[in-house]
N, C-alpha and C positions, 0 to 999 in steps of 0.2 A: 504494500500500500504506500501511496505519496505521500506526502504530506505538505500543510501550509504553513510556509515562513514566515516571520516577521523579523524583520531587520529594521530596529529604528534607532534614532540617536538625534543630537540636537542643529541647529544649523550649520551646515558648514562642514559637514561628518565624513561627505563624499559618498551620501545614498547611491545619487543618480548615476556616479562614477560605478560605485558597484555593479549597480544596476546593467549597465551595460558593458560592463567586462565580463560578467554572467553571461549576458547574450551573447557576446563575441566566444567566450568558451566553447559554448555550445553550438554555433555555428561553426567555429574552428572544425568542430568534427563532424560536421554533415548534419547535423537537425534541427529541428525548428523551434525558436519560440515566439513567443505571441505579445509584446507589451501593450497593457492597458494603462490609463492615468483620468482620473478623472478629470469631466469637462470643466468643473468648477476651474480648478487650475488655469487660466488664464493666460500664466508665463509659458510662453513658450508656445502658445496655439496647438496644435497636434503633435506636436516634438519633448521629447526627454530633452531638456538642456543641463549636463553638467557644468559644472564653475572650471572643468581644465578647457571647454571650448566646445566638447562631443556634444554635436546634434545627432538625434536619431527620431526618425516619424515614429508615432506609435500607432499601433496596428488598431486597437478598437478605444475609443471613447466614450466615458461612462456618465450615464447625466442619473441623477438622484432615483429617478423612477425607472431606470432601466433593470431588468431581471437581467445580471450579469452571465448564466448560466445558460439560458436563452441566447445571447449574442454570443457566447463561445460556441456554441453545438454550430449557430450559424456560418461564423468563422470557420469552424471544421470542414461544415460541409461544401466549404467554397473552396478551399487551401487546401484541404487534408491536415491528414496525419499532425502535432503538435508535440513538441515534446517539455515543454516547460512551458509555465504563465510566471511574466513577471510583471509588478504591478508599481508604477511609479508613484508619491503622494498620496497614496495610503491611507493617510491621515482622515481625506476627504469623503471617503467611503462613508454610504449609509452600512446599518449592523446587519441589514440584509444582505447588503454586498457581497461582507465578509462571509457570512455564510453559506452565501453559492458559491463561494471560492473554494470554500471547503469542501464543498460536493465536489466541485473540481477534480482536488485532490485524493478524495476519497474514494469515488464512485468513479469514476474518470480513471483515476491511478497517475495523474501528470501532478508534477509539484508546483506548485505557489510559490512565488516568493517576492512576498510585499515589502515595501521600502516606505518610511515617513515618518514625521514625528510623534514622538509619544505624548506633549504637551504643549499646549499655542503657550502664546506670551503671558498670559497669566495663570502660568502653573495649571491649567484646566485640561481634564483630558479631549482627545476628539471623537466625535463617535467611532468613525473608521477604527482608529489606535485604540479605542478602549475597549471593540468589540476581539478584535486580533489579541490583546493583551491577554482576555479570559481563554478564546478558541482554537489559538494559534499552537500545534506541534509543537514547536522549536519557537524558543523569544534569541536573537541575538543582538546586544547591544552595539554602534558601530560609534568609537569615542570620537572625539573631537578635546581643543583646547578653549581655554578662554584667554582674551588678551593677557590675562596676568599670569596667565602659563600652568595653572592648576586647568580640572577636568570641567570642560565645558556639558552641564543636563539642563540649562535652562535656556531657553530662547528669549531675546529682547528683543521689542518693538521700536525702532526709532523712525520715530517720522519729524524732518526737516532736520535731522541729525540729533536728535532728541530723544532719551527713551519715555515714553511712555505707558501706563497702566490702568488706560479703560478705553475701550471701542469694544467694535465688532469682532468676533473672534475669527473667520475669514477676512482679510483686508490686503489685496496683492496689488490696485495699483487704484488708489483714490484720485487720484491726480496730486497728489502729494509726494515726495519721496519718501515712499517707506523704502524702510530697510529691517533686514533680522540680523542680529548677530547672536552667536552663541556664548552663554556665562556661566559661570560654576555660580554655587550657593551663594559665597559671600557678595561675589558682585552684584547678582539680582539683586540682593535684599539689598545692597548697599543704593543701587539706582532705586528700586523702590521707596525706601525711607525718603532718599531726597526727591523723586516728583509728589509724595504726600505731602512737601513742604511748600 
């Protein structure tokens, strides 16, 4: 039996680099896989973008209502044969999602392996990550640093070069410059205490 992955970690961890060195593996030696991301994700339009430069389209697009399981069989029956699903942004998954991914893996016999954060910017989990946290096979963490050189697990919001600690908990391009950066404990709570002031 396959099983479903999750590989998550904070910004800057080098998911989507994963992501697609997995694929490249696996096409190294003759078989297929299938990248899905959901549509929310906005950066990057149909493309995985890692931070080293690698573009790559992704094969199916997933909007909130879609039966994920449903558009794989479809895919199948158009492509063939599949031998891995790998799933970019993660995060953004409805808990349904996740669990036709799992049928996937199960019933299917092809493995999953989702990629995304396990926390937005204010410590809150996401549905996608908190359904994968409970269902998921295999959890692997993928570290990262914080500017002050301990382990980065929190993600910061900064917009206009600011961090901030209240919006929306999707927010990827308001017409503002957001940006995320990755923080260990003390930083967060450090820039937290100071925008409470």
């Amino acid at each position: 039996m396959s099983k479903l992955y999750f590989r998550y970690g904070a910004m800057n961890c080098g998911k989507s680099t994963n992501l697609l060195q997995v694929a490249h593996n696996y096409e190294e030696r003759g078989m297929k896989v299938v990248i899905i991301k959901p549509k929310i994700d906005t950066k990057g339009g149909n493309t995985v973008v890692s931070r080293l430069g690698i573009i790559r389209e992704v094969d199916i697009l997933v909007d909130n209502e879609h039966n994920l399981l449903e558009k794989f069989r479809s895919y199948i029956n158009k492509h063939g044969e599949v031998n891995c699903v790998l799933v970019d942004e993660a995060q953004f998954l409805k808990s349904h999602h996740v669990d036709e991914l799992l049928e996937v893996a199960v019933k299917m016999d092809i493995p999953v392996v989702c990629y995304g954060l396990r926390t937005d910017f204010l410590a809150q989990g996401f549905e996608g990550s908190s359904r994968l946290l409970l269902i998921a096979h295999s959890l692997e963490e993928l570290k990262t640093i914080c500017k002050c050189g301990k382990k980065g697990v929190f993600n910061g919001r900064m917009i206009n070069g600011r961090f901030i600690f209240e919006g929306d908990q999707v927010v990827i391009d308001n017409g503002e410059m957001v940006e995320y950066e990755s923080l260990c404990a003390e930083c967060y709570l450090k820039y937290k205490e100071a925008y409470k002031k």
